[in-house]
ZADO-1210 file (C-alpha; in nm, 4 decimals, padded with zeros to 6 digits):
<atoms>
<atom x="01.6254" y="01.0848" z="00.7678" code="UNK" pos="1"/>
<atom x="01.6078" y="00.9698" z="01.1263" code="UNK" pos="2"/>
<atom x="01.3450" y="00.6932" z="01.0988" code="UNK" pos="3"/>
<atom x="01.3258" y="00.6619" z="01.5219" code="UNK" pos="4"/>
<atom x="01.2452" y="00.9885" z="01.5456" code="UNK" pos="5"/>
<atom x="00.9864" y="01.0184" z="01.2697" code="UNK" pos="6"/>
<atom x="00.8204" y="00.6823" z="01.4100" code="UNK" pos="7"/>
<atom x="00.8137" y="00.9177" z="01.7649" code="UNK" pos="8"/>
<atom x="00.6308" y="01.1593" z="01.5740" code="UNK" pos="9"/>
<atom x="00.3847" y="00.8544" z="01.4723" code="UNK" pos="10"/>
<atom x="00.3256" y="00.7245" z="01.7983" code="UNK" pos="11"/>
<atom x="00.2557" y="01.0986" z="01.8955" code="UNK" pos="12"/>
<atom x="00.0169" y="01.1531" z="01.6800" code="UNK" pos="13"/>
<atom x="-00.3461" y="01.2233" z="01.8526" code="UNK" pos="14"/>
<atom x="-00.6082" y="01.0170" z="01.6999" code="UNK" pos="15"/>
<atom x="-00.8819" y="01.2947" z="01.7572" code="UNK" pos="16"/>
<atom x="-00.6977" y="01.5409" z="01.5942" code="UNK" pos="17"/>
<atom x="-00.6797" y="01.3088" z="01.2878" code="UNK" pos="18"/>
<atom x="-01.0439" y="01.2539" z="01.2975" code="UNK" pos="19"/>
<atom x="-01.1011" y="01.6240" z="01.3210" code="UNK" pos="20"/>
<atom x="-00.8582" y="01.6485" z="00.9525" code="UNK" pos="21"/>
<atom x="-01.0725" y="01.3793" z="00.8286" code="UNK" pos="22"/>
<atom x="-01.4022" y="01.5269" z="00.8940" code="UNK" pos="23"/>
<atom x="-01.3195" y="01.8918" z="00.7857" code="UNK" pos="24"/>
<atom x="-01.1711" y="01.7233" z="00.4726" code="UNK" pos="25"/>
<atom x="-01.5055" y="01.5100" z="00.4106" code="UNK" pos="26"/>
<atom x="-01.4738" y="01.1539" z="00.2759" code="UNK" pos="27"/>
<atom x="-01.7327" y="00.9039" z="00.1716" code="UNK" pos="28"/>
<atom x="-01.6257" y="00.5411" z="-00.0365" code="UNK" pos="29"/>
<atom x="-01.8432" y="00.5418" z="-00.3130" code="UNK" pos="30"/>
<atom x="-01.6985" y="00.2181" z="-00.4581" code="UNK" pos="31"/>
<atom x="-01.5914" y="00.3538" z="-00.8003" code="UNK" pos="32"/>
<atom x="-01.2838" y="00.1307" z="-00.7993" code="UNK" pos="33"/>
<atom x="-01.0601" y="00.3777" z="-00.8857" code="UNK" pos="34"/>
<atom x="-00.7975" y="00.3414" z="-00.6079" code="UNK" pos="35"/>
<atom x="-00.7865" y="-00.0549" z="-00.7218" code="UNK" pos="36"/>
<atom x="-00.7410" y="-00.0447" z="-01.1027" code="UNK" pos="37"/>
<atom x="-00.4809" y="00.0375" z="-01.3397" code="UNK" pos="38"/>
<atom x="-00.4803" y="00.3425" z="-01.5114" code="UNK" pos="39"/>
<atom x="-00.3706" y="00.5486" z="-01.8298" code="UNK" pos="40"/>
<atom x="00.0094" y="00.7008" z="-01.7209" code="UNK" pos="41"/>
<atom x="00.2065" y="00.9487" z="-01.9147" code="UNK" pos="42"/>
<atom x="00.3731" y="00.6237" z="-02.0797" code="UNK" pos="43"/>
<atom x="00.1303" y="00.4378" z="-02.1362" code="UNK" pos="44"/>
<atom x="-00.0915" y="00.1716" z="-01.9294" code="UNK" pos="45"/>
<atom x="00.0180" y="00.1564" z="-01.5190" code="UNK" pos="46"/>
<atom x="-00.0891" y="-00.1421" z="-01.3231" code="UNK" pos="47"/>
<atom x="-00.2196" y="-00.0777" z="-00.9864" code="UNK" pos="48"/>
<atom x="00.0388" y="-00.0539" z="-00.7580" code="UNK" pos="49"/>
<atom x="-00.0131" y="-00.0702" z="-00.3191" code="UNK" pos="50"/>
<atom x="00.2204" y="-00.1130" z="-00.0606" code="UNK" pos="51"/>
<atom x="00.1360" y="-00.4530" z="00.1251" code="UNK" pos="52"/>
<atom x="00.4067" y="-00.5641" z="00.4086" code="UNK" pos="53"/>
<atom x="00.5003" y="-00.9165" z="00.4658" code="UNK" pos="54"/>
<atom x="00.2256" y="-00.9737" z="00.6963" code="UNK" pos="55"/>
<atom x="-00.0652" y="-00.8423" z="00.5189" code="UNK" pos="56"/>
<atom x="00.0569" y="-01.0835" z="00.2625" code="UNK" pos="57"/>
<atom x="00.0339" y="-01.3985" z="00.4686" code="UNK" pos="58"/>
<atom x="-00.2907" y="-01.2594" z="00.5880" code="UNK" pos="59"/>
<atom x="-00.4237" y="-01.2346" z="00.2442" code="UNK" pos="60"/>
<atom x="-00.2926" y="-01.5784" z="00.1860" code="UNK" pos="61"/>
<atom x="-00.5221" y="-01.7394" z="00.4311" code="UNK" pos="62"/>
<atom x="-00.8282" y="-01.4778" z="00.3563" code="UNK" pos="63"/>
<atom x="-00.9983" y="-01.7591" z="00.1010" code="UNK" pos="64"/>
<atom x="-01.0530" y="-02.1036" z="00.1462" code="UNK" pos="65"/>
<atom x="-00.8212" y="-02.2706" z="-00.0005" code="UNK" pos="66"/>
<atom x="-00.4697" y="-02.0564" z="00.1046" code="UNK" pos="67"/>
<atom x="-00.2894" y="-01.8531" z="-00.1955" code="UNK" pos="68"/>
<atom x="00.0547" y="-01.8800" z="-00.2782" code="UNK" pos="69"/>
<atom x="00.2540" y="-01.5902" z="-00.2309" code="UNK" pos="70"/>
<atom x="00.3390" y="-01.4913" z="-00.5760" code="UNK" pos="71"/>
<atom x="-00.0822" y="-01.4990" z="-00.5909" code="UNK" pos="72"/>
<atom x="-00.0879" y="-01.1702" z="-00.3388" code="UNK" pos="73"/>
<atom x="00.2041" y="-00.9962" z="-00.3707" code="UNK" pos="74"/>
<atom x="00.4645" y="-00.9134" z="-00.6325" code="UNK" pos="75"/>
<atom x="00.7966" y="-00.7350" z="-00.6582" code="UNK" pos="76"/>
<atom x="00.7491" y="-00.3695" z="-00.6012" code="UNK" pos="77"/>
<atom x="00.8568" y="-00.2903" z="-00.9920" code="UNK" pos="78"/>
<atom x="01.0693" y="00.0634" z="-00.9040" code="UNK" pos="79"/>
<atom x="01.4263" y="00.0093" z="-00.9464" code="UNK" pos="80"/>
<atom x="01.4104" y="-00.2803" z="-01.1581" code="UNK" pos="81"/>
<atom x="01.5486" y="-00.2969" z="-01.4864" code="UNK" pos="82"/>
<atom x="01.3353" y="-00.4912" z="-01.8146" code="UNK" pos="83"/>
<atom x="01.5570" y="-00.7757" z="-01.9129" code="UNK" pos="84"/>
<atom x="01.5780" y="-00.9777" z="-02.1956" code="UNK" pos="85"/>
<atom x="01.4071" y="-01.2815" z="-01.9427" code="UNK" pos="86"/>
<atom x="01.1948" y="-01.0000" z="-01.8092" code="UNK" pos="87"/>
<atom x="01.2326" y="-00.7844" z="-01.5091" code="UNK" pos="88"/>
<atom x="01.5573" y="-00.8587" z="-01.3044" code="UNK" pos="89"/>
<atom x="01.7616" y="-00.6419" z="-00.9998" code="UNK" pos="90"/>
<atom x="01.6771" y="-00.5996" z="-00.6408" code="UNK" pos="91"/>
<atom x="01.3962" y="-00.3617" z="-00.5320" code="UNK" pos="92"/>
<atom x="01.2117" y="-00.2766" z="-00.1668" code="UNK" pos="93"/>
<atom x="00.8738" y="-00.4217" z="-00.0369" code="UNK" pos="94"/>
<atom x="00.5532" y="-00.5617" z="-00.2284" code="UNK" pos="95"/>
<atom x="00.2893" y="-00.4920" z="-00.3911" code="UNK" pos="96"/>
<atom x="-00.0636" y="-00.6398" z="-00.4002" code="UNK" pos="97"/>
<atom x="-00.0602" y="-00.8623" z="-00.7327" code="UNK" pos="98"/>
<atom x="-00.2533" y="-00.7889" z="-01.0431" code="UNK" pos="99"/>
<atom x="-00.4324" y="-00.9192" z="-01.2979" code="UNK" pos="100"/>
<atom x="-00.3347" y="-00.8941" z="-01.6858" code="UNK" pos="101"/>
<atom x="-00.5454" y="-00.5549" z="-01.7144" code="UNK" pos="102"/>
<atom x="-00.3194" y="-00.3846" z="-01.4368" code="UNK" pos="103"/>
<atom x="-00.6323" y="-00.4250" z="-01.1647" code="UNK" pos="104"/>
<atom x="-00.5818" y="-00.5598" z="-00.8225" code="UNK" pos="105"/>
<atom x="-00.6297" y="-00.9309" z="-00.8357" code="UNK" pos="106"/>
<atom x="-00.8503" y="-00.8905" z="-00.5663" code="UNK" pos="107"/>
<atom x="-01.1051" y="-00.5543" z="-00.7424" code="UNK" pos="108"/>
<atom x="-01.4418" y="-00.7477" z="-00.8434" code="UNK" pos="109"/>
<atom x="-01.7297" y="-00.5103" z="-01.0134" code="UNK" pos="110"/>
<atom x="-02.0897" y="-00.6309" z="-00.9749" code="UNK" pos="111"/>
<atom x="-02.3375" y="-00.6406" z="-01.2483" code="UNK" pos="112"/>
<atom x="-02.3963" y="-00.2626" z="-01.1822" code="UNK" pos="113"/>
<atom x="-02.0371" y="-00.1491" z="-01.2059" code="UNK" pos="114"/>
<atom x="-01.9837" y="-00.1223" z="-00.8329" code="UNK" pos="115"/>
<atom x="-01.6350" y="-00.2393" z="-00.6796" code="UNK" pos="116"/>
<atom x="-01.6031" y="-00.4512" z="-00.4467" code="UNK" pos="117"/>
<atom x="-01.3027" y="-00.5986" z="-00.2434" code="UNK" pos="118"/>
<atom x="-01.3209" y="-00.9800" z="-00.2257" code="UNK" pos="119"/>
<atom x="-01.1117" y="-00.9734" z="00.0690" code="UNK" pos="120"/>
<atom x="-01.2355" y="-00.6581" z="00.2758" code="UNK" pos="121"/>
<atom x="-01.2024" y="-00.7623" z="00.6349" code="UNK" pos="122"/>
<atom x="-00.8356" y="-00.8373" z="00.5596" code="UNK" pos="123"/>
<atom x="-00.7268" y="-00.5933" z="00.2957" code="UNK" pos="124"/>
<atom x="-00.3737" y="-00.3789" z="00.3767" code="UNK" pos="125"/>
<atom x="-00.4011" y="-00.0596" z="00.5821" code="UNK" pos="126"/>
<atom x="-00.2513" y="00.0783" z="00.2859" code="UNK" pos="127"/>
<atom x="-00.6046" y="-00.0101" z="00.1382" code="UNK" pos="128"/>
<atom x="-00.7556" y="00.0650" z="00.4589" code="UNK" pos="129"/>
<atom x="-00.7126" y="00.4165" z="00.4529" code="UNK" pos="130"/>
<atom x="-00.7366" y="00.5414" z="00.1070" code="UNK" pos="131"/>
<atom x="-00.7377" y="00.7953" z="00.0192" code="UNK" pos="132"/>
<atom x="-00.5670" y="00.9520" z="00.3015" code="UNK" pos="133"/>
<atom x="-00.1924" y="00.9791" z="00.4694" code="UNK" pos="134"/>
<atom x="00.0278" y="01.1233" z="00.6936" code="UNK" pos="135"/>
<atom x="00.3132" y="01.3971" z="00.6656" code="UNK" pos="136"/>
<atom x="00.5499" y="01.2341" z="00.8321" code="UNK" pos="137"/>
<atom x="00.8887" y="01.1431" z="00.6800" code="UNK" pos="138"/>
<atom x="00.9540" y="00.7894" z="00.5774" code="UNK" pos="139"/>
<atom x="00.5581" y="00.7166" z="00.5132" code="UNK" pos="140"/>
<atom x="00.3998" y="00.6804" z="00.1549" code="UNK" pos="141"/>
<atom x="00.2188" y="00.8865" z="-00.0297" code="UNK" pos="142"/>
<atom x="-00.0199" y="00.6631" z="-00.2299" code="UNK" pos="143"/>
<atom x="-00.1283" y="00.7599" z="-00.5749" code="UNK" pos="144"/>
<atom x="00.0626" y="01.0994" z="-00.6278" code="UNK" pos="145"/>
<atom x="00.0800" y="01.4104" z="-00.4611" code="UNK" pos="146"/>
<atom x="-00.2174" y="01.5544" z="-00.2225" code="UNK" pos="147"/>
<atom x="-00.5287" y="01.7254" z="-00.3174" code="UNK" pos="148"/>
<atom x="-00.6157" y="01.8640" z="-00.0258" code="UNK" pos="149"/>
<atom x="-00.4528" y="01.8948" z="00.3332" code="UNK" pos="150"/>
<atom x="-00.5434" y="01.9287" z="00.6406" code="UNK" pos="151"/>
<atom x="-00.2399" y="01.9720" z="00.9720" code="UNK" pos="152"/>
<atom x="-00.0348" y="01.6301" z="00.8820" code="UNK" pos="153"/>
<atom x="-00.3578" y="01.5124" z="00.7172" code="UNK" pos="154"/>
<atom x="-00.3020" y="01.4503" z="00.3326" code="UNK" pos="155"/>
<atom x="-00.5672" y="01.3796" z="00.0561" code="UNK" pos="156"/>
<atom x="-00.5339" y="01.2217" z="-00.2302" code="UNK" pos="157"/>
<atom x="-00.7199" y="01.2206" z="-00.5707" code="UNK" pos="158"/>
<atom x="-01.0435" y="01.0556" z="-00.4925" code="UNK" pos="159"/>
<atom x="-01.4268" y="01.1069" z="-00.6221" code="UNK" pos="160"/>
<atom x="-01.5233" y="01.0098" z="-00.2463" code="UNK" pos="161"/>
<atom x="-01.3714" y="01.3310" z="-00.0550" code="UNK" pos="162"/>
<atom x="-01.5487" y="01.6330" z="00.0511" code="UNK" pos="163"/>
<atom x="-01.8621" y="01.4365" z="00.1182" code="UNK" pos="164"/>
<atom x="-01.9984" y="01.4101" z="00.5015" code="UNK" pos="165"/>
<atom x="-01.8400" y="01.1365" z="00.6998" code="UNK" pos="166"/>
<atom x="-01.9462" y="01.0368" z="01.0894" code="UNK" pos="167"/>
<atom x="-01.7481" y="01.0779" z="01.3628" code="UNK" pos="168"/>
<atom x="-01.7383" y="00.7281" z="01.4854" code="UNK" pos="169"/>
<atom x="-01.5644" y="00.6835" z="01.0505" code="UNK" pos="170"/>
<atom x="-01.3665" y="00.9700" z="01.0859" code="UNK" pos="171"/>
<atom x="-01.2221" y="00.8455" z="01.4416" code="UNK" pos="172"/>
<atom x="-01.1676" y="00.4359" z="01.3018" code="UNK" pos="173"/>
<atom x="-01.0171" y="00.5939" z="00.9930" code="UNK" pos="174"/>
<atom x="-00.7988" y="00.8093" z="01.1939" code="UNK" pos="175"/>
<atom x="-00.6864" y="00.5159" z="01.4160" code="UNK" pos="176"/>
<atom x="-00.5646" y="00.3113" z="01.1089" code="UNK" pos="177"/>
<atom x="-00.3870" y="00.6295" z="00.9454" code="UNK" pos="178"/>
<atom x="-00.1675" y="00.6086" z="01.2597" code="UNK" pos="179"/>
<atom x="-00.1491" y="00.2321" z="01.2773" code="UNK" pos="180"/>
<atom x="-00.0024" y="00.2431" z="00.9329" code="UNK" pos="181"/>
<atom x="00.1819" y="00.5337" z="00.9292" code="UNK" pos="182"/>
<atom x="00.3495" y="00.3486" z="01.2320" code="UNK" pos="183"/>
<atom x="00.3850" y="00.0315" z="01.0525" code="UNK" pos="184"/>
<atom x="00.5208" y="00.1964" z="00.7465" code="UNK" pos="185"/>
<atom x="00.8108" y="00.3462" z="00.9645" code="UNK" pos="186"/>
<atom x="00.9019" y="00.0352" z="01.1489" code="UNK" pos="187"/>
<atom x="00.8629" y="-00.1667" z="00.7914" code="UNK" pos="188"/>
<atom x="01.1261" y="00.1126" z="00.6760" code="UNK" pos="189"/>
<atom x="01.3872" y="00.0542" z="00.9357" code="UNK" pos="190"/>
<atom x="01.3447" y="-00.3186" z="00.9815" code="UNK" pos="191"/>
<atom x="01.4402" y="-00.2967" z="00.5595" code="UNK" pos="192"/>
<atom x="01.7359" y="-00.0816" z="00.6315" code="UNK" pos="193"/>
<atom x="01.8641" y="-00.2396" z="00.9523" code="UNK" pos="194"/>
<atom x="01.8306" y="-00.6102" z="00.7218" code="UNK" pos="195"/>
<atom x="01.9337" y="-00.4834" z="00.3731" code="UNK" pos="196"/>
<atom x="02.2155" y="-00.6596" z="00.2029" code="UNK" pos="197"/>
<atom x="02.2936" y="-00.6098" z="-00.1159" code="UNK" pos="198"/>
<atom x="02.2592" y="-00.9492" z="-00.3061" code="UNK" pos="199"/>
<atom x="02.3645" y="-01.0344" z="-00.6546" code="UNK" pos="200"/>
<atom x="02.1403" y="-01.0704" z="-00.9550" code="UNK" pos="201"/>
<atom x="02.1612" y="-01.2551" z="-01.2631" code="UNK" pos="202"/>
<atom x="01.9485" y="-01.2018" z="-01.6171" code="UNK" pos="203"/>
<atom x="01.5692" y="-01.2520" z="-01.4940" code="UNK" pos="204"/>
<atom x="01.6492" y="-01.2451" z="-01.1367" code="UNK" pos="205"/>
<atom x="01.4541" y="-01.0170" z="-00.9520" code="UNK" pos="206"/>
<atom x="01.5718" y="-00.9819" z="-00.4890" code="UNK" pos="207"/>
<atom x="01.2821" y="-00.7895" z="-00.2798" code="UNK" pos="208"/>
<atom x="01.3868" y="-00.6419" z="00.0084" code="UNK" pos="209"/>
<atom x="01.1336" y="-00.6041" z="00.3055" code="UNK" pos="210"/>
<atom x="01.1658" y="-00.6082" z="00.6705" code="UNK" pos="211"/>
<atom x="01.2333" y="-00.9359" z="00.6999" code="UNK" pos="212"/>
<atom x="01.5323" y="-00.9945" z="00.5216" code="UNK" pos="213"/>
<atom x="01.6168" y="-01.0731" z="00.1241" code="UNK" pos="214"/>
<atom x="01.3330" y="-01.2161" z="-00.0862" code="UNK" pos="215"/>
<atom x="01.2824" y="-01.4162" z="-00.4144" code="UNK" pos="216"/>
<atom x="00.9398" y="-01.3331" z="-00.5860" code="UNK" pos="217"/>
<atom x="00.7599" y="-01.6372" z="-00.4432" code="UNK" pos="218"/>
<atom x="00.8819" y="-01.5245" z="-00.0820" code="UNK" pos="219"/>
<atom x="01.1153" y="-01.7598" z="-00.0066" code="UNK" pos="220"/>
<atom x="01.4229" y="-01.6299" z="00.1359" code="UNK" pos="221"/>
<atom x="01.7987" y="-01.5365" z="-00.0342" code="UNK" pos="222"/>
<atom x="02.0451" y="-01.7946" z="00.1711" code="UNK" pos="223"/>
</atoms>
């Protein structure tokens, strides 16, 4: 895959006409926590599980009060790591937000009528931002399985929210951070492959790979 090409195609991408996918496609949040909880997989229990690059995560860190550690936002993403006898242990690519012991993200709250509720909204990931939507373009993610529905390089994704009305001024702020990320998600992609170098692990050791270099789950760097 050429990843300069297909970040081109990103930057090219026309904002209105994104807004005009969104809007035929219909989309309204209607807080049902869904995209932010674990769920019932074909083995079992799956934790939730969203991109968040290096960034977000330091954002997140200093979204509350008193600042997070790292290990508090983010963990390993768990593909390509083998279960240990300490536990997980290999190398794997980019985070994901952290979660609590039911496979939620740390970060999903319910009120006392069973609506969700992000406790860090005004900073969460694009990844969150744009749910349940994303772009065809090679190199991007496709967050929670295959599409639903599609519309041009549009793609849905299982949600109780779509089909329902949505504004223009939504459609058009959506459609802006679909391209930011999409954009983000390509340059995160070859800032991992320009930096990648395979590292070493030992029983229990677990090496993330982002952008930004080699990683140990708390986020310090691999000398």
């Amino acid at each position: 895959m050429d990843l300069d090409a297909e970040l081109d195609r990103a930057r090219d991408l026309d904002v209105s006409e994104l807004a005009d996918a969104i809007e035929s496609i219909g989309f309204e949040c209607t807080r049902c926590g869904a995209c932010c909880k674990g769920y019932e997989g074909d083995d079992g229990p799956e934790p939730h599980t969203a991109t968040v690059f290096p960034d977000e995560v330091r954002a997140l860190q200093d979204a509350e009060p008193d600042p997070m550690e790292w290990r508090d936002v983010a963990r390993p993403m768990p593909y390509g790591l083998a279960e240990g006898d300490d536990g997980p242990e290999g190398e794997t690519f980019e985070w994901a937000l952290q979660t609590t012991a039911c496979g939620d993200c740390r970060f999903y709250e319910e009120d006392d009528d069973g609506l969700g509720a992000c406790q860090v909204h005004e900073d969460r990931p694009l990844i969150c931002e744009t749910y349940p939507f994303s772009v065809a373009l090679g190199g991007t993610s496709q967050p929670m399985g295959e599409a639903v529905d599609e519309e041009g390089v549009v793609r849905a994704h299982e949600c109780e929210g779509l089909g329902r009305d949505i504004s223009r001024e939504d459609a058009e702020e959506l459609a802006r951070a679909l391209k930011e990320r999409a954009i983000r998600e390509l340059r995160e992609a070859r800032g991992v492959t320009e930096n990648y170098e395979p590292v070493e692990t030992g029983p229990g050791e677990v090496v993330v790979h982002d952008s930004e270099g080699a990683k140990r789950p708390d986020g310090t760097r691999v000398q």
